[in-house]
N, C-alpha and C positions, 0 to 999 in steps of 0.2 A: 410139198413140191409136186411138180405134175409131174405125171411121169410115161414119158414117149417112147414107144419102140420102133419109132421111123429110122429109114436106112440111112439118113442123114445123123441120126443120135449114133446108132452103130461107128459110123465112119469117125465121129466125135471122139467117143470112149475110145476106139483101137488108135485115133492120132495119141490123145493123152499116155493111153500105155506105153506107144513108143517113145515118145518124149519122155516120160516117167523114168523109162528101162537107159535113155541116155544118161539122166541128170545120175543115174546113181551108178552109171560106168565111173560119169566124171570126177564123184566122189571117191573112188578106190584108187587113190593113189597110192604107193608103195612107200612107205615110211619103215624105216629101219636106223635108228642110232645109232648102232654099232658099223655096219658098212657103210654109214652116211649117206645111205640115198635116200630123196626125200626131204634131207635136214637144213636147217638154216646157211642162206651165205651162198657164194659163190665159193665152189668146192673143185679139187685137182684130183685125179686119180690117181692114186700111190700102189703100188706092188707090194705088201706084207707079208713075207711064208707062203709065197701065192697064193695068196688072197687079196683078189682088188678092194679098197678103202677109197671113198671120197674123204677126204679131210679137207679142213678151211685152208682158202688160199695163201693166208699170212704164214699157217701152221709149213705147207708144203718145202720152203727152200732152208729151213732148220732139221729136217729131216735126215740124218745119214744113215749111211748102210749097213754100219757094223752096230746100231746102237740097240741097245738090250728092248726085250720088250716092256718091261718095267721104267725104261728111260721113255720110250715112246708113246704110252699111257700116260706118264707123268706130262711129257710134252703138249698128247695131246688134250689133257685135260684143262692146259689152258685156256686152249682156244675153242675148244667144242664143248659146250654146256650137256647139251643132248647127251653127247657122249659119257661125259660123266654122270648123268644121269642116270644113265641105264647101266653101268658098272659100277657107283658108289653111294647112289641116294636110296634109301630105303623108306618108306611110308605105306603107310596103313592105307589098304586099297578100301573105297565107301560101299560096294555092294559085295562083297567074301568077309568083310573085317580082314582078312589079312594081311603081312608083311610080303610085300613085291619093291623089286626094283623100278624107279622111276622112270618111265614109257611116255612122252606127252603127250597128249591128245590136241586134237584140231584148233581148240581155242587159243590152249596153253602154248603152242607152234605161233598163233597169232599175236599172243602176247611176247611173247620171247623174242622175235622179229622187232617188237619197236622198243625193246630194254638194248637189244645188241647192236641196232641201228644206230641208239645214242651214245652208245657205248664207243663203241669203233668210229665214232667222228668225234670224239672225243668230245663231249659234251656232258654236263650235268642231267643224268636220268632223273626225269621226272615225268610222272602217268598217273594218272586219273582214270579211274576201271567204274565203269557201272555196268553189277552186277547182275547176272540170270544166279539160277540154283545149280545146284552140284557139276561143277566145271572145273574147279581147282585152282582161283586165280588169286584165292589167300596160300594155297600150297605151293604154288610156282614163285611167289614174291619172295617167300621166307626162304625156300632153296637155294633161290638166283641169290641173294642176300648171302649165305650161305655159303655158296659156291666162293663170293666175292672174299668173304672172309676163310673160309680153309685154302683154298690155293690162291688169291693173287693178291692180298693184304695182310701181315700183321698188323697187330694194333689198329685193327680197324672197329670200330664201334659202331652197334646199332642196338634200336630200340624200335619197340613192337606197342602200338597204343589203339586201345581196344573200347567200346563204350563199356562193355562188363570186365569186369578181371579174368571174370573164366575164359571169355573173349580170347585176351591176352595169353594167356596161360594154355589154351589150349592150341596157340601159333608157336607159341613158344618150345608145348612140346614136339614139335618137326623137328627140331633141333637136336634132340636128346634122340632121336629115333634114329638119327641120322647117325652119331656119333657112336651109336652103341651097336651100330651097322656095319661102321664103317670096314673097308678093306682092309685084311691087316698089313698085306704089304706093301702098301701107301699110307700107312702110318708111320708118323716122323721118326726116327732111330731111338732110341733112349726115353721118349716121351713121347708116348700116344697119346693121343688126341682124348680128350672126353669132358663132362660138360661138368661144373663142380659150382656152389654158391660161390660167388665173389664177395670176401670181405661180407661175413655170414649176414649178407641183404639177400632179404626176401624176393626183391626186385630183380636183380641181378646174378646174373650168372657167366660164367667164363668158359671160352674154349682152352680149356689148358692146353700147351702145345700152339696156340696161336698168338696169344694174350693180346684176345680180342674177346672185348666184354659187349653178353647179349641181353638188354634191358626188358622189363615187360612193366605195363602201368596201363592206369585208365583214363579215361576223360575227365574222370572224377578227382582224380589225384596227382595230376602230371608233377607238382612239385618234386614227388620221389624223383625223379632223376634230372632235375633242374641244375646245371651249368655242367653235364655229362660230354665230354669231347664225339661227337656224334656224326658219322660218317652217313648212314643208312639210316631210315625213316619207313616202318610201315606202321602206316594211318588205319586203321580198319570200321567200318561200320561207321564212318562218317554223319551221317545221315541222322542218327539216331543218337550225336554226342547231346548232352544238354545242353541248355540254351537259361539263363536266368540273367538276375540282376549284378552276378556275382559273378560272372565266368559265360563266354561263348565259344563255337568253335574255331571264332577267327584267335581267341587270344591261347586258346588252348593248344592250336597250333603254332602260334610264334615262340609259345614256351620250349613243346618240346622241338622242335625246328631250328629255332632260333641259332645254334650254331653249324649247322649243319651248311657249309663252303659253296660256292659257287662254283665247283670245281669237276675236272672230270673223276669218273669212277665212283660222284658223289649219287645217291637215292633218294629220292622218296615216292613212293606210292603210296594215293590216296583211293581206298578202294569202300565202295557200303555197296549196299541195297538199295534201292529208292523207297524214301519216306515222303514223300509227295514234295508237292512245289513250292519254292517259295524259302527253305531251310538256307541253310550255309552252302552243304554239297551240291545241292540242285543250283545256286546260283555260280560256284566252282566249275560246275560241267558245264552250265550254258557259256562262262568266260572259257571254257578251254575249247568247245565246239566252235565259237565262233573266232577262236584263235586270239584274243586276248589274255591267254593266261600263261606262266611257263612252262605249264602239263601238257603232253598231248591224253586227248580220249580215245578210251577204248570201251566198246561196248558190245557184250554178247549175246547174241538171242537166243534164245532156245532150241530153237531148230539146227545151230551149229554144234550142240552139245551131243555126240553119238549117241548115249543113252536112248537119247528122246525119240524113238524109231517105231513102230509095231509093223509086222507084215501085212501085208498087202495078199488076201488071195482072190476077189470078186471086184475087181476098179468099176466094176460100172453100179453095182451096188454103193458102194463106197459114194462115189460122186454124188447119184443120187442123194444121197443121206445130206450130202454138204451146203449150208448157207452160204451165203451173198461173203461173209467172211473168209470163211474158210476155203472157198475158191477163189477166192483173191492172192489165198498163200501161195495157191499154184502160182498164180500170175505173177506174185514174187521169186517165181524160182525154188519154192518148197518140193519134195518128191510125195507120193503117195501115202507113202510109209510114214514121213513126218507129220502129213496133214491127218492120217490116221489115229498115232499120236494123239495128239491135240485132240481130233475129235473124242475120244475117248477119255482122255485127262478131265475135260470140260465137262464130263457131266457131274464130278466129284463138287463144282461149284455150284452153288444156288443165282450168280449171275455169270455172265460173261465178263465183266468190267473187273469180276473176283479172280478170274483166271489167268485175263492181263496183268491184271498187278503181278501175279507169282510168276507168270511165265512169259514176259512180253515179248513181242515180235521189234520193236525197236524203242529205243531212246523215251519216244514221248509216251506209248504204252506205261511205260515204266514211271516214269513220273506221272503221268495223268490221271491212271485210276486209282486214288486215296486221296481222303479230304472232301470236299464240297466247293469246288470249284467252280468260277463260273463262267470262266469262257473253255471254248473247248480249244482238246492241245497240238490238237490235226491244224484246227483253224490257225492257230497263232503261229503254228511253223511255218505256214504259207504267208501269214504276215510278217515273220522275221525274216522271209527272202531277198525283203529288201532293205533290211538293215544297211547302216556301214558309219564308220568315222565322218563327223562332217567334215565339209571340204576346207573348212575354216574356223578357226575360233575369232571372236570379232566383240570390241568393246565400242560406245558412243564417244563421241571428242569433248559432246556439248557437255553445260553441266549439268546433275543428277537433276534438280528441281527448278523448276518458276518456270517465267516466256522463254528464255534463252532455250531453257531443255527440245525445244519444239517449235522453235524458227526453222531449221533446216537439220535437224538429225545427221550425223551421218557415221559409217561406224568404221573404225580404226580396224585393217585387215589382218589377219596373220599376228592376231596379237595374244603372245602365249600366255601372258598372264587375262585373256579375254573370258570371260563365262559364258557369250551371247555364239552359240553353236549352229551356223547356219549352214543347211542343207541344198538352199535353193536361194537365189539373189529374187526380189521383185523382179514381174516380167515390166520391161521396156514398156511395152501397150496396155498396160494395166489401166485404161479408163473407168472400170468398172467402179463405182464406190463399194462393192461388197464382195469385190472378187476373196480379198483377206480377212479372215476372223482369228481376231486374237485373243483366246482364252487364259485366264490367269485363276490360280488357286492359290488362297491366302494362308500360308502357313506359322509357324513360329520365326522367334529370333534365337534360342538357344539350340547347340548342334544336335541334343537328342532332340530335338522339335522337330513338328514335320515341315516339308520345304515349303516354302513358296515355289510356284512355277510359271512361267507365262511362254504358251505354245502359239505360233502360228499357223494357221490353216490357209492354204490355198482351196478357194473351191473350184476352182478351171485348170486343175493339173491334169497331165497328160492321160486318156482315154477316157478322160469325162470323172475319173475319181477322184476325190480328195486327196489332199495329202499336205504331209508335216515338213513344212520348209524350213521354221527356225525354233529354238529354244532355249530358255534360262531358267536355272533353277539353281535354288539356293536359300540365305538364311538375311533376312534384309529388315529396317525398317519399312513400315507400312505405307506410310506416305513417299517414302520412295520408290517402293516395288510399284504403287499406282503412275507415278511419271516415268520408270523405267518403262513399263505395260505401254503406256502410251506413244513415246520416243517408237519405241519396236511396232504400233500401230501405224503411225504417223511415217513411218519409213516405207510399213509396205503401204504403202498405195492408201493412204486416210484409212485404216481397215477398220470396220467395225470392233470394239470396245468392249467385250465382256469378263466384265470382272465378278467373282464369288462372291457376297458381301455378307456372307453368315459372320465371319470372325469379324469384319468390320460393325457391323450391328449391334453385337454383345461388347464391343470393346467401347462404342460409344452409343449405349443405350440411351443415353438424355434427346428426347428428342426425335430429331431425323439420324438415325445411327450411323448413317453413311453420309452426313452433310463436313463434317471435318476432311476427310483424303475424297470421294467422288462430288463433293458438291464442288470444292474447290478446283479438281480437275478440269469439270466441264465449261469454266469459263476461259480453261487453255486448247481444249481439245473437247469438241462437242460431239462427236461420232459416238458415242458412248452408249451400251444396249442399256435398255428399260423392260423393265415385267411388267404388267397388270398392275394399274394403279399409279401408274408415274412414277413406279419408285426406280431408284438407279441401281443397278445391281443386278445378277441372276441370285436369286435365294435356294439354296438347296435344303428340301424338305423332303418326308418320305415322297410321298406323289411325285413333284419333282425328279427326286433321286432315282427314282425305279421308274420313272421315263428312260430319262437318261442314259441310265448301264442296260435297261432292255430295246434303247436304242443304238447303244455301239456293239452291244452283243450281235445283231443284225448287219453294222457293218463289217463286223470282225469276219463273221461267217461267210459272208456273201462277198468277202475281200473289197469291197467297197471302200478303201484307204490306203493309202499307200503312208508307212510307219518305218523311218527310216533309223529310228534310237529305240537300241536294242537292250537300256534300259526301262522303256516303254511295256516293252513287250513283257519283260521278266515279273513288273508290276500287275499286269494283265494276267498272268500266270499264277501269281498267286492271291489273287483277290478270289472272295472265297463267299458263300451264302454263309450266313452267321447263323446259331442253334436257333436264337429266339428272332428269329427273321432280321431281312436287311442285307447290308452286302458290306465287304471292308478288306483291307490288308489283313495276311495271316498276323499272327503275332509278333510283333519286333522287328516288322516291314511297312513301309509306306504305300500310299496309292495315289496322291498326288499326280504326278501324270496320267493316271490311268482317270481323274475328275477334268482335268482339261479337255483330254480328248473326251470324255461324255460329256460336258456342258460345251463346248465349242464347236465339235461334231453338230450335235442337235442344232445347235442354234444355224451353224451352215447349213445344215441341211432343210432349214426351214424359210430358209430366206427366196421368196417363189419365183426370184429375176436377179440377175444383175444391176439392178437401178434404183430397185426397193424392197423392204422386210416386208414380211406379212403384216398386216392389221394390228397385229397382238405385238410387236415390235416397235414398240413409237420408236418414231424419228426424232433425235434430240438437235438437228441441225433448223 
């Protein structure tokens, strides 16, 4: 980087310092548990031995004035987490190894805020956490869990499910740490508290003095505690449960899950790492980001973590040193000290993309660098912008096959049992013969098969770009999914006709492979795209294919479409370059829509008017 000592770079570096020296005033806020400043909640100022206390506002009008101070610890221990915290939890601190009272730090404040949000509206807690490194938000679950069961539930049950046992085991021992901690004179009269095998299971262990049983198991084996009465759920390392012919971790969690109530003061946090795109958790977090799911997300970056800091003594050295990246941290509101940090951390990697993964600055860092992915995960958040619910679901009246299907279309509105998801109605003025392209991908008829799909494309949508106005997708006969294709052409506006014909080909190799379902079509509906050679069909081959996806790649990047099904996107996400070349869904995922919009894309985007295809497009009219 070039490097200027003009009076104008001076004035540069002395703004940053000052802005620098603001952002890390802003940062020192006063946190104290004990006197409650600082701490969760809308808080009252009480008078103690004169000594002012903030305490929660519910705590405050239970308050009297002759009550012990062991009455008013117990008091407040119910309503102020923090506060018991720092008077009762005991854990193993990560940089001393030693035994400290539990103090939270920044994140753990962030996270605590939306357990007690749901908590106090009385609502079923449930959070979805995707994790950075050493923050503490497997230690804050198991506490708050913890908490739930020594002071404000007997006979409350929870289980702890971990992809390793040690996983497990080693959440598990918070509990043992706590109890062998704990205060003696807020232990129950005649029976302390402490932690004992339940019913000599290995699994299972009890709070004697609560009898409230604390479970531990793996991904591997959730049976051990299968039809367990279960109040509290923590999920851990998600991300990395197995995935086989035999067990996934959608079923792994309805196992252990499975009774855990609708109810308030009920739990579950699902918390991992990111193991790239495309898994179970990645698709869990994208449902709860975009508010589809019953979890809210929580997501920490690095830079909120205290640890992550180094001093700052020469900033304009410093800056110097820093790439196109790492000045952009400023730009996010990073301080000196953190982007120093980081600049230093970074050399321990042989990439940057190796750094991301372990330390991301957000969300899609975090998922995006693992794997061999092939769109990128910047682009695709700016194409999920315009995700949402279609405005409708919508079935046809006509029936499924022959002339009647396509005399006049037309589709049943608001019909909840409808699959045909439309975004955008045909425009009024649609003269154009080629204004709509409708791509379809031919899939199986069995539910583990891949779907069928058939996308509508608008090529004169709003600021000149493409975009995705209607879709169906699903599990169908084949000759019907070609006259449904059609019906949904023949509505928007005669739309041009492109259908996959690789499965149709191999299914009826005698001959013209495609003369059974497109030969038959076209004497109901002639719009229908041609390739090279008169044949009816788009063939998807290598050359082909790798047009195609290096052609939505381009639009993906360049936002050149507007993609309103944020199933779409999630397909796009984890479609992946294969070891021995080629492109495809991860494992045990589909890409079906993500082949419509590459062959129906292309094919819009090549068509050089509104009036007529290019040359290499016969016209079948």
């Amino acid at each position: 980087m070039k490097n200027t000592n003009t009076h104008d770079n001076e004035i540069g570096i002395d703004a940053i310092v000052a802005e620098n020296k603001r952002r890390n005033e802003a940062l020192r806020c006063t946190y104290d548990p004990v006197t409650g400043v600082g701490c969760y909640g809308k808080r009252i100022a009480v008078d103690r031995r004169g000594k002012q206390l903030l305490v929660p506002e519910a705590m405050a009008p239970l308050i009297s004035h002759d009550m012990s101070d062991e009455a008013f610890d117990r008091l407040r221990f119910c309503h102020d987490f923090e506060y018991w915290c720092a008077t009762c939890v005991t854990v193993k601190d990560k940089i001393t190894c030693r035994n400290r009272r539990l103090v939270l730090n920044a994140p753990q404040r962030r996270m605590l805020a939306m357990l007690e949000d749901m908590r106090l509206a009385r609502q079923p807690i449930r959070l979805i956490v995707l994790k950075a490194r050493q923050w503490g938000g497997s230690t804050l679950t198991q506490v708050y869990m913890a908490w739930m069961q020594i002071i404000h539930h007997e006979h409350c049950n929870s289980i702890v499910c971990g992809h390793l046992r040690d996983t497990a085991s080693t959440i598990q021992g918070i509990y043992s740490l706590i109890l062998a901690n704990y205060p003696e004179q807020f232990q129950p009269v005649g029976d302390p508290m402490r932690f004992r095998p339940y019913q000599k299971s290995r699994n299972m262990s009890e709070i004697a003095g609560r009898n409230c049983i604390v479970a531990a198991t793996t991904a591997m084996s959730p049976e051990s505690v299968r039809g367990m009465d279960i109040a509290m759920a923590h999920l851990t390392e998600v991300a990395f449960w197995p995935t086989s012919a035999r067990r996934s971790p959608e079923s792994l969690i309805r196992s252990v899950c499975g009774s855990i109530m609708l109810e308030p003061d009920t739990l579950v946090v699902m918390e991992s790492t990111a193991n790239g795109m495309g898994n179970y958790f990645h698709s869990e977090w994208l449902r709860a980001k975009t508010g589809f799911s019953d979890k809210q997300p929580l997501f920490v970056p690095w830079y909120e973590i205290e640890i992550y800091r180094k001093k700052v003594t020469d900033a304009a050295k410093l800056w110097r040193s820093l790439d196109e990246y790492e000045r952009s941290l400023w730009q996010s509101g990073c301080t000196l000290e953190m982007i120093a940090w980081y600049h230093s951390k970074r050399k321990e990697y042989n990439s940057h993309s190796q750094m991301q993964a372990e330390y991301p600055s957000n969300d899609i860092e975090a998922f995006a660098f693992s794997g061999m992915p092939v769109f990128n995960a910047a682009h695709l958040e700016q194409l999920r912008r315009h995700c949402s619910l279609p405005y409708q679901l919508c079935s046809f009246t006509e029936p499924p096959t022959g002339a009647e299907a396509l005399a006049n279309p037309r589709l049943l509105p608001n019909d909840a049992a409808g699959d045909i998801r439309l975004w955008r109605e045909p425009a009024a003025d649609a003269k154009q013969r080629y204004r709509y392209v409708v791509a379809v991908d031919v899939g199986g008829l069995s539910d583990k098969a891949d779907f069928s799909v058939i996308t509508v494309i608008d090529r004169l949508a709003a600021k000149g770009k493409m975009e995705i106005v209607a879709e169906w997708r699903g599990h169908i006969y084949h000759d019907r999914l070609a006259w449904l294709a059609a019906q949904m052409a023949k509505y928007y506006c005669n739309a041009l006709l492109v259908i996959e014909s690789n499965t149709l080909e191999m299914e009826y190799s005698e001959g013209d492979g495609t003369q059974y379902v497109l030969n038959t079509l076209r004497h109901h509906y002639r719009n229908i795209y041609r390739r090279r050679g008169d044949r009816l069909g788009f063939h998807t081959n290598r050359e082909t294919k790798t047009e195609a996806v290096f052609h939505l790649i381009g639009l993906v990047r360049d936002g050149a479409y507007i993609e309103h099904n944020d199933g779409a996107v999630n397909e796009l996400a984890w479609y992946e370059h294969k070891p021995r070349g080629g492109f495809g869904a991860i494992a045990g995922r589909h890409d079906d829509m993500v082949m419509t919009r590459a062959i129906g894309l292309l094919v819009a985007s090549r068509l050089n008017c509104y009036t007529a295809p290019l040359p290499s497009f016969s016209d079948v009219v």
